[in-house]
N, C-alpha and C positions, 0 to 999 in steps of 0.2 A: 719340715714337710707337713700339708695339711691333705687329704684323700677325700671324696666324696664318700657319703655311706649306700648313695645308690650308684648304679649303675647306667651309661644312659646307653644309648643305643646309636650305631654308625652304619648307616648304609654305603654301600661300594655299588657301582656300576660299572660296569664292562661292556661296551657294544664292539661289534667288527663292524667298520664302514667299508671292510674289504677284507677277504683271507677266510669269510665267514662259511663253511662247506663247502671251499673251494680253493684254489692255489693259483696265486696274483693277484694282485693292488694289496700287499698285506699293508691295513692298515687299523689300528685298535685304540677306542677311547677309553679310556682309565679316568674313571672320577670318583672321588673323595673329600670329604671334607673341605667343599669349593675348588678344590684342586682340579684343573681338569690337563692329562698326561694324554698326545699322540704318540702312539710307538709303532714305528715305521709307518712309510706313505708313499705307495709304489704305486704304479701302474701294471694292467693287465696285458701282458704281450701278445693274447692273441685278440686283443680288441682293439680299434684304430680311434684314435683322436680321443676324443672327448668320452668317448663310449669303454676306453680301460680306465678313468678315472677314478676312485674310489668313489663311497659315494657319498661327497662332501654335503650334499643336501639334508641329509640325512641328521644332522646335528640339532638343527633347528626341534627336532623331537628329543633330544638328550636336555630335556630342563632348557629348553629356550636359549642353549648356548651357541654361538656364534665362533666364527675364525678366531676374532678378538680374545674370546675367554680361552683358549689354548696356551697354558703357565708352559709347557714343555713339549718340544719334539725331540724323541731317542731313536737314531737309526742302528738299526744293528750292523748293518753290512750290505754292500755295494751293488747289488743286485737290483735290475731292473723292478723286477715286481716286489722290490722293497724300499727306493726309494724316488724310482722315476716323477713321482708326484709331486714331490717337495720342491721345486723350483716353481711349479703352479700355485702351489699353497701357499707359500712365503710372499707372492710379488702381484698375483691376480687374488686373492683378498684382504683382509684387514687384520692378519695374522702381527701381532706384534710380540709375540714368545721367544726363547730362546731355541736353539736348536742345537743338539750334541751328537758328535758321534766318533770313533776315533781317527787316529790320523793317518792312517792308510786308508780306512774308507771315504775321508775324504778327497785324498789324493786320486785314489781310483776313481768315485762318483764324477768327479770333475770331467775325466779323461771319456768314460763309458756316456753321461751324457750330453757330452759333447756330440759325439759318434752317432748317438740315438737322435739327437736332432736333424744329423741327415740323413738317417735311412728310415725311421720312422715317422716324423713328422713334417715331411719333404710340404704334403700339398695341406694339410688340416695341424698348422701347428700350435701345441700349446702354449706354449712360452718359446724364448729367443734364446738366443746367446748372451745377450745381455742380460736377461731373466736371469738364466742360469749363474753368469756371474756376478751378481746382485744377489743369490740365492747364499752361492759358496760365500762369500763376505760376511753372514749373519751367521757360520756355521762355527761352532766353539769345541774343540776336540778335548780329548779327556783320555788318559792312558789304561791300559789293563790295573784292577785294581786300585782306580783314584777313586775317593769319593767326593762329587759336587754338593752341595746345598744350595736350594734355590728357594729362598721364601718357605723355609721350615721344609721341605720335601730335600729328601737327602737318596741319590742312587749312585750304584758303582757299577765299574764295566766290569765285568769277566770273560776270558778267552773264551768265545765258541766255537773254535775250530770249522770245518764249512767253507770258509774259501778270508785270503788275507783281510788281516780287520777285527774279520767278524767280532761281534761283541752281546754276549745278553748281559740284561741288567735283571739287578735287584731295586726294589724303590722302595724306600722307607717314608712313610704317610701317616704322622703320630701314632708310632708304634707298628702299624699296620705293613708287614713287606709281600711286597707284591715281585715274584722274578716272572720278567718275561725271555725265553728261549731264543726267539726269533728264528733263524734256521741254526742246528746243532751237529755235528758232528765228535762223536766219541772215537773213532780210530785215527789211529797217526799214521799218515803217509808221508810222502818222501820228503816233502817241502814244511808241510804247517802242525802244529800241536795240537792237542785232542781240545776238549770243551771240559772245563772245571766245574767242578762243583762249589758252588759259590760257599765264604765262608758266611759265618755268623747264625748260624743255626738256619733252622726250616723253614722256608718263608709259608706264610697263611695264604696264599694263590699263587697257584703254579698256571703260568699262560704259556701253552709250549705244542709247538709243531707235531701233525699228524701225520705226514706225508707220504707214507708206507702203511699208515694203517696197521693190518696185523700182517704184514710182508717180513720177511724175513730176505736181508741179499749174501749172497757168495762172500765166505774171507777175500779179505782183499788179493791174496794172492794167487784164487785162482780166476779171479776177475781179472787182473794182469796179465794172467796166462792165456786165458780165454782171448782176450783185448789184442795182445801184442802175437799169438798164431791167427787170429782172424784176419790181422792188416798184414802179417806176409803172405798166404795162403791167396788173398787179392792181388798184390804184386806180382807174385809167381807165377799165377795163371795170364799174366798179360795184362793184367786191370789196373785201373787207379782206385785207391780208395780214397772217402772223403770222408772226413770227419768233422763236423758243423759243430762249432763250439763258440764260447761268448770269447771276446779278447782278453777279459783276467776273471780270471777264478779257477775252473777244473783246469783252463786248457793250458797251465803251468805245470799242474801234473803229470798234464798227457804227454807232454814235451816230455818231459823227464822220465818219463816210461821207456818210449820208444827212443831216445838220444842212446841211452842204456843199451837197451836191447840191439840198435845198431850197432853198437861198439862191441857185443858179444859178436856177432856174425857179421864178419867181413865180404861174403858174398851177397851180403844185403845193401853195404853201403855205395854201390852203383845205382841203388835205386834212392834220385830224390826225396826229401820230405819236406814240403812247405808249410810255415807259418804264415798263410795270406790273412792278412789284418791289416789296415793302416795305422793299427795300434802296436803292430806289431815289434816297435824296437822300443814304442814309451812304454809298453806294459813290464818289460824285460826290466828295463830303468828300474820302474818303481817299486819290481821285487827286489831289486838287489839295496834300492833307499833300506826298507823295511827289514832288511834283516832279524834285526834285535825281535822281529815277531815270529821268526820260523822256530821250526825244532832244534833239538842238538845236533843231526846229523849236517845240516846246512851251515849252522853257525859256527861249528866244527872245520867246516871246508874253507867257512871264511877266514880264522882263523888262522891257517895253513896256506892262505894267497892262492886257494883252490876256488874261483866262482865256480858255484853248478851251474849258475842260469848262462853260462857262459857256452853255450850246446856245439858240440862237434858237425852232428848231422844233420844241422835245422837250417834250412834258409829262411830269412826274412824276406815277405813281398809284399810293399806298398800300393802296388799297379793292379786295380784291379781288371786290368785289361789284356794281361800275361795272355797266354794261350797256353794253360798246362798241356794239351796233349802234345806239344813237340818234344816235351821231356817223355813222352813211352811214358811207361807204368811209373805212379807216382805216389805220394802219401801225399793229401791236402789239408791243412788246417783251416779252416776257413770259420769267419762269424757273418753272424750270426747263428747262436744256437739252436733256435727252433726251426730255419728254415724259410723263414717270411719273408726275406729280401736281401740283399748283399752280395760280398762274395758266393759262401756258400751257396745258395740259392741257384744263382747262374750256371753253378758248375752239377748242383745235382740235376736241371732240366738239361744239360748237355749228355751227362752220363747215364741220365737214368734208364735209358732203353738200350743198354750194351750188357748181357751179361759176363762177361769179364769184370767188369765192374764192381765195386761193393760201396755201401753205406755203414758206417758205423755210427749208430747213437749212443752217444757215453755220456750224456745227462740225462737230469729230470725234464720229462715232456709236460706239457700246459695241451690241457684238451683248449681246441680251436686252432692249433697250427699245424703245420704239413708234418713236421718231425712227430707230433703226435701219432696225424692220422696215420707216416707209413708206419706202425708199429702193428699195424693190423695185415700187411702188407696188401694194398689195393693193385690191381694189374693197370690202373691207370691214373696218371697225376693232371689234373690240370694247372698250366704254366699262366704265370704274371700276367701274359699275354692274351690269358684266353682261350690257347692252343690246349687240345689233347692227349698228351702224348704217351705210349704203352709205360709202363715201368717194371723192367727185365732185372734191373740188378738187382743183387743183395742186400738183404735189410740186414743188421742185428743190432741187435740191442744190449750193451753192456754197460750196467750203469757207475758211473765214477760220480754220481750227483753229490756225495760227502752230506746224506741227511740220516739222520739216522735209523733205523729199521727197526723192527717191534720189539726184538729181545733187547735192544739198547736204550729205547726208547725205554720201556719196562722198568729194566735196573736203574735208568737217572731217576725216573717217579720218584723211585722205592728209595733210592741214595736221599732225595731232597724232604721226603715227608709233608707235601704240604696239607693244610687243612682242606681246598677247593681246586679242582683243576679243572679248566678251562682249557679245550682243544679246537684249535685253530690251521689254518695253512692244509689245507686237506679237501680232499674231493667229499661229496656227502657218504658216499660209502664206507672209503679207507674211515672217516671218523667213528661212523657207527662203528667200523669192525672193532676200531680201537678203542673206544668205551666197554665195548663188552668183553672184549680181552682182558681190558683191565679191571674192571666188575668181576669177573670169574678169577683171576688173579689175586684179588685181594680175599674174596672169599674162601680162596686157598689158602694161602701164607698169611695171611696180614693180621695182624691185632684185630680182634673185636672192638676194640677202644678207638682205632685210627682206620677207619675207613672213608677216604675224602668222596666227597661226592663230585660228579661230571658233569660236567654243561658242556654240548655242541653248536652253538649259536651260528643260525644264518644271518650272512647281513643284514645289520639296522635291527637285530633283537638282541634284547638288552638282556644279563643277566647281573642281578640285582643279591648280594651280598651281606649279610648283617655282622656286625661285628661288637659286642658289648665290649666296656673299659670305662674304666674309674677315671675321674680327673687329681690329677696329683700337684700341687701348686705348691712355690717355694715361696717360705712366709718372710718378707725382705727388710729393713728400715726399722722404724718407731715400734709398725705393728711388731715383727716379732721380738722386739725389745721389751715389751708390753705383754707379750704373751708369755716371755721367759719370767719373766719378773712374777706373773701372776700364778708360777707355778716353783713349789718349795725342793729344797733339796735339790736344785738341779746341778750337776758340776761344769764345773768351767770347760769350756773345749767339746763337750761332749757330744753324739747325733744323741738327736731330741727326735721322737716320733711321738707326736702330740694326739689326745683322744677329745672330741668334744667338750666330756665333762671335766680333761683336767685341763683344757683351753679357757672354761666360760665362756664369756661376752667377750665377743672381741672388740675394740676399742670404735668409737664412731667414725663413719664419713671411712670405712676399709673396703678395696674395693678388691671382688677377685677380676683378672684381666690375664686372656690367651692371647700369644704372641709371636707365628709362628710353630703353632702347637707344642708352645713350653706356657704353663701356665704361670703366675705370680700371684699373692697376695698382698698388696700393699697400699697405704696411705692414697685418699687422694693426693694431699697435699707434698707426696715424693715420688706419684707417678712417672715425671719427667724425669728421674735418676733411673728409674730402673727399666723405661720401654721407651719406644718412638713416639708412643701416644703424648697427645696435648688436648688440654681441656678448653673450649671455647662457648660460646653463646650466642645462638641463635636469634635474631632478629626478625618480630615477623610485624608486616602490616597488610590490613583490610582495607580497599577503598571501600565506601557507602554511596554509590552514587543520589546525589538529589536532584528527586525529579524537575524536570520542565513546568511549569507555574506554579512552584511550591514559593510562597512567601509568608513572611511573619507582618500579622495587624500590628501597624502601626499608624501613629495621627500622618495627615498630608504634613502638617508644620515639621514633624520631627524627619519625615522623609530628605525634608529640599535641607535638611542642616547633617544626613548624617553622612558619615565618613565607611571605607571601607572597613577599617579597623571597627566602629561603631559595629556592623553591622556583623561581624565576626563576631564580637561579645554578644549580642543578641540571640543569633544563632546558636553559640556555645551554653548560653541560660538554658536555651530553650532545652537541648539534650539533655543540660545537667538535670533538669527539674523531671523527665523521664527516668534519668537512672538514678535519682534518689528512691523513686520506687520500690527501685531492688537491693539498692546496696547502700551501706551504712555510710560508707567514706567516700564523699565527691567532693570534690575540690575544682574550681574554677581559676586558676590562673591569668591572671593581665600579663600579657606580653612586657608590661614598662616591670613590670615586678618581678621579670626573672633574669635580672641586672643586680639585684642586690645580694645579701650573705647568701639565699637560699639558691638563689643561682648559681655562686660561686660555688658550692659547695658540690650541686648537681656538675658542675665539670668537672670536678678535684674526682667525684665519682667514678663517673665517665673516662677519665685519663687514666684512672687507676684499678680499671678493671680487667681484667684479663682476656674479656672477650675484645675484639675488634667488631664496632658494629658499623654498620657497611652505610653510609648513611643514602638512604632513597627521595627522588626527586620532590623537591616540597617539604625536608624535613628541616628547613631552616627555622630559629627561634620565632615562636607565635602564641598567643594565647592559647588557652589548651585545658580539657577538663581532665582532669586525673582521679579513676577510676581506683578506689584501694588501694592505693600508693603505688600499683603496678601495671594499668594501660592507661596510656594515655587517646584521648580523643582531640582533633584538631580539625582545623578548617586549612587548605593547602592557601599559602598566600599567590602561589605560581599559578592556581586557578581563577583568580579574580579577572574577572573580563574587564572588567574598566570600573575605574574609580567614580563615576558618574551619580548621583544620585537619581536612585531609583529603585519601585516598591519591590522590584525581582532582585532576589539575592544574585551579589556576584561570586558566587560559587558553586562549581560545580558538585563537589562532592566532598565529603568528611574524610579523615586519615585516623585507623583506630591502629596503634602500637605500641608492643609489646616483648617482652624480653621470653621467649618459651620456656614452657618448663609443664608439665598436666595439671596443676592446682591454677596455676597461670592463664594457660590455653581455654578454659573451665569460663573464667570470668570473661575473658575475650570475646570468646562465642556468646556468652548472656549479653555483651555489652552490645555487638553487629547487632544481633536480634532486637533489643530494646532500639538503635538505634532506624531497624528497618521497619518499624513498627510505628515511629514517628513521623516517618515520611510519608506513609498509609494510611492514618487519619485522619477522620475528618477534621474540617479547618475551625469548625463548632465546636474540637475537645482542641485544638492546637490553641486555639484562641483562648479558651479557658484555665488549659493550664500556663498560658504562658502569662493568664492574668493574675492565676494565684501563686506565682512567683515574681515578688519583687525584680527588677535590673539590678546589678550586680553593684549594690550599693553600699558595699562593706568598706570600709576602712583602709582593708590591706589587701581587697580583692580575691578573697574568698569564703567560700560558701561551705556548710554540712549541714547534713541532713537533723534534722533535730530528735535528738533521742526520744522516744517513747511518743513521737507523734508522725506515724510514719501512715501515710494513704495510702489508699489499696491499691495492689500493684496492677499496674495497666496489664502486665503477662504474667503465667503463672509458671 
């Protein structure tokens, strides 16, 4: 192992493009070390169309990154305002990432937005059916406690409890782990397991739901109680209750509350209770698929050829055209949750001006929809329609939402220890209250030593992380053959943790190279043994264009005898005798002369070198001045307008190429310059120097500069 002895420095960015003081379209950019991680990408339920979108614009400000740069989407769990998005992001942009999440959420998501495409996106839709199943195809699921690896980022799922699925993750990003919560739930109820505390110690960012603020709710069992004397106290009195819930998540619960509670009181069971959903017998299916994800008490029943979901008291109704009031007093389950349109909806603008009647709200309300607003209770609703109408019945509020509340919320913090927390999914209020809960908390209990600090980020602000670490590289091949060797007494077998001075010099041409954020030390020359990498060489050329009536003095007799080839040698004189100016080594080659040994040898080069050079139009064999044995200048023979004898060169422009490298690139650029310098003077100095340079009357067809008689250079 070889360690840096400084330290460098790693920034983190976190933005919310949704979720950010507020609750819906959770959706959060995680970047890192090039990495850049979505976690979850929902829609806003109380916004229509385009307008609940996260806010995908908003990226273009994250470092100029695009859909395209998105390495990973992690959905935690099935919920609208957590993943309604993800079918627009996958198929209306250029999103080419992977996407995870488990395999009940996927099962669900499918079913749920399916659903949502016809009650929400009836007249403004976002995507299709075929989006959607386009969307499920690219989706890759992952079990409780697997861990993926994706391009060196490594994350595992962990139960969250919160409704079937759910999952938060941990994310490992060279070294750096980052858990995101997504929604959480810490109690066990009748159906699903609580939320675990992730293992492998404390992760350094904690990104985790606000949604109670400093709230605190009712043990669960006297919310039950409260829950299941509310909905008979409505029946009794002649009323129907309705209870607006999503088709999976709580209202699996609710079922099992009240199926219960029926079967304790038999003079209850004359009174109906409907499950109106059209999901209503696929959702039942897909708890009973998923077993292996409940708690003991369910896996228990299964065990024993007892299904729970198998409900004594529960009707299923597909029809959303039933007429509940012929059944008298009724229990209704109805979706959607908030109230916005569907069954539910229908049935609360029928009921809502009877007091006999009741309302039960048993989730989390989103401000902008109706099941919000009646928590205030208003004396009047306005319907789908437009219409006014009084609103007499019963409100209550009893919340089975499964997120967690301040004292639970508190003790996970304090369980997981992170360095930074980030609070998200929350109104701006409940977040402040919960910063400062948690500030006055730590300042109670907590170590002086470990007190993390809080960011509440609104959408599209960014909070920006630092993290120092050493670079650690494993020394592989020759090199650390070389380095073992160069150090005494070492035993056989042994860990070696080497220090500068008793490394020295490490051997030449040793390259260090990150790979996946695992780093390596090793040879160029056994790179390809120990990474993906491969060594190549860059090919680069300049045109020169020559101007329109640029020609070389020459006699009328030699004009009407020369040849195009003549006049390529001519031209090529002409440069060389410029870049003798500057540079020690020019060389003129004739075209008939790179047919023999030195030719030969230049291909045997060329074959046997490990770049591939690409070769560009014109670059076929030609006469040609070569510059330091390493660019060459040429005249294209593809440009010759016609063989014709005449005083105007047939060429349009010179070809200067080169193999790159910075000592390389250095001469190249001196050489364009010398060469665009010759085509801009006057025809007085072209005339001049091209008299006091012989034609290329060597022997073997080239030419150098003569030592220690060198003219003053035309540039400086």
């Amino acid at each position: 192992k070889m360690a840096t002895s400084t330290q460098n420095e790693m920034t983190m960015t976190i933005t919310p493009l949704g979720g950010g003081q507020e609750v819906g379209r959770s959706c959060i950019i995680l970047q890192y070390q090039n990495c850049n991680i979505m976690l979850d990408c929902g829609c806003h339920p109380g916004r229509e169309g385009a307008d609940g979108l996260p806010f995908f614009d908003s990226l273009d400000s994250l470092d100029g990154i695009s859909a395209e740069d998105i390495d990973l989407i992690l959905i935690t769990h099935f919920h609208i305002d957590h993943c309604a998005a993800l079918p627009y992001f996958t198929e209306k942009t250029n999103f080419k990432g992977r996407i995870f999440m488990t395999h009940a959420t996927k099962a669900v998501m499918k079913l749920l937005l399916s659903d949502n495409i016809k009650l929400q996106f009836k007249q403004n839709p976002l995507y299709s059916e075929q989006d959607l199943q386009n969307c499920i195809d690219k989706v890759e699921v992952v079990d409780f406690h697997q861990t993926v690896e994706h391009h060196g980022i490594k994350f595992t799922a962990t139960a969250a409890g919160h409704v079937l699925g759910a999952a938060m993750f941990m994310i490992d990003i060279d070294g750096v782990r980052v858990l995101y919560t997504g929604d959480y739930s810490l109690e066990n109820d009748r159906h699903l397991v609580h939320a675990e505390v992730p293992a492998g110690g404390p992760p350094d960012v904690l990104i985790v739901e606000s949604t109670f603020g400093t709230d605190n709710i009712p043990p669960r069992e006297k919310r039950e109680l409260d829950f299941t004397k509310t909905v008979e106290s409505i029946v009794r009195r002649g009323g129907s209750c309705l209870i607006p819930v999503f088709a999976l998540g709580r209202a699996q619960e609710l079922l099992l509350i009240l199926d219960e509670y029926w079967q304790r009181h038999q003079d209850l069971q004359s009174v109906p209770i409907f499950y109106a959903s059209k999901l209503a017998s696929k959702s039942l299916r897909v708890y009973q698929t998923f077993i292996n994800m409940m708690n003991d008490h369910i896996r228990a029943s299964m065990d024993q050829f007892q299904n729970p979901f198998k409900l004594q008291h529960i009707r299923s109704l597909t029809n959303q055209t039933d007429d509940f009031d012929v059944f008298g007093p009724s229990v209704v389950m109805a979706s959607p949750g908030f109230l916005q349109s569907g069954v539910s909806r229908q049935l609360f603008e029928s009921w809502c001006d009877s007091e006999k009647n009741g309302v039960v709200i048993a989730g989390y309300t989103i401000e902008g929809t109706l099941a919000h607003d009646l928590l205030s209770n208003p004396s009047e609703i306005k319907c789908l329609d437009n219409k006014i109408k009084p609103r007499r019945c019963q409100i209550e509020n009893i919340s089975f939402s499964a997120h967690v509340d301040y004292t639970q919320n508190k003790s996970f913090i304090r369980s997981v220890m992170p360095d930074y927390i980030i609070l998200v999914h929350g109104e701006r209020s409940q977040m402040r209250k919960l910063k400062g809960g948690l500030e006055a908390e730590m300042k109670k209990s907590w170590s002086t030593s470990h007190r993390p600090s809080i960011a509440t980020p609104e959408n599209g602000v960014k909070v920006k992380l630092r993290f120092r670490k050493n670079i650690v590289a494993d020394v592989l091949g020759s090199v650390a053959e070389a380095i073992t060797q160069s150090v005494a007494a070492v035993d056989s077998g042994s860990s070696l943790q080497l220090s500068r001075e008793s490394v020295g010099v490490l051997p030449a041409r040793t390259l260090l190279i990150t790979e996946n954020f695992t780093s390596k030390v090793v040879a160029a020359s056994e790179i390809a043994q120990h990474s993906s990498f491969r060594f190549c060489n860059i090919w680069q050329r300049i045109v020169v264009p020559i101007p329109k009536g640029f020609s070389i003095p020459v006699s009328s007799l030699e004009t009407k005898t020369m040849s195009a080839v003549d006049w390529e040698v001519k031209l090529l004189s002409l440069a060389a005798s410029y870049l003798e100016e500057v540079f020690d080594n020019v060389q003129v080659l004739l075209s008939g002369e790179l047919g023999g040994e030195e030719g030969v040898e230049k291909k045997q080069r060329e074959e046997n070198d490990v770049a591939v050079r690409v070769k560009l139009e014109g670059s076929e064999e030609s006469s040609k001045v070569v510059v330091e044995d390493v660019v060459t200048v040429s005249a294209n023979r593809s440009s010759i307008n016609s063989p014709a004898v005449s005083s105007a060169l047939p060429f349009s422009h010179l070809s200067v190429e080169w193999r790159a490298s910075p000592l390389v690139d250095t001469i190249a650029d001196s050489a364009v310059g010398i060469l665009l310098q010759l085509f801009s003077t006057t025809s007085q100095l072209r005339l001049h120097q091209f008299a006091a340079t012989t034609s290329m009357g060597h022997a073997h067809g080239t030419r150098k500069a003569a030592i220690g008689k060198k003219r003053k250079p035309i540039i400086s």
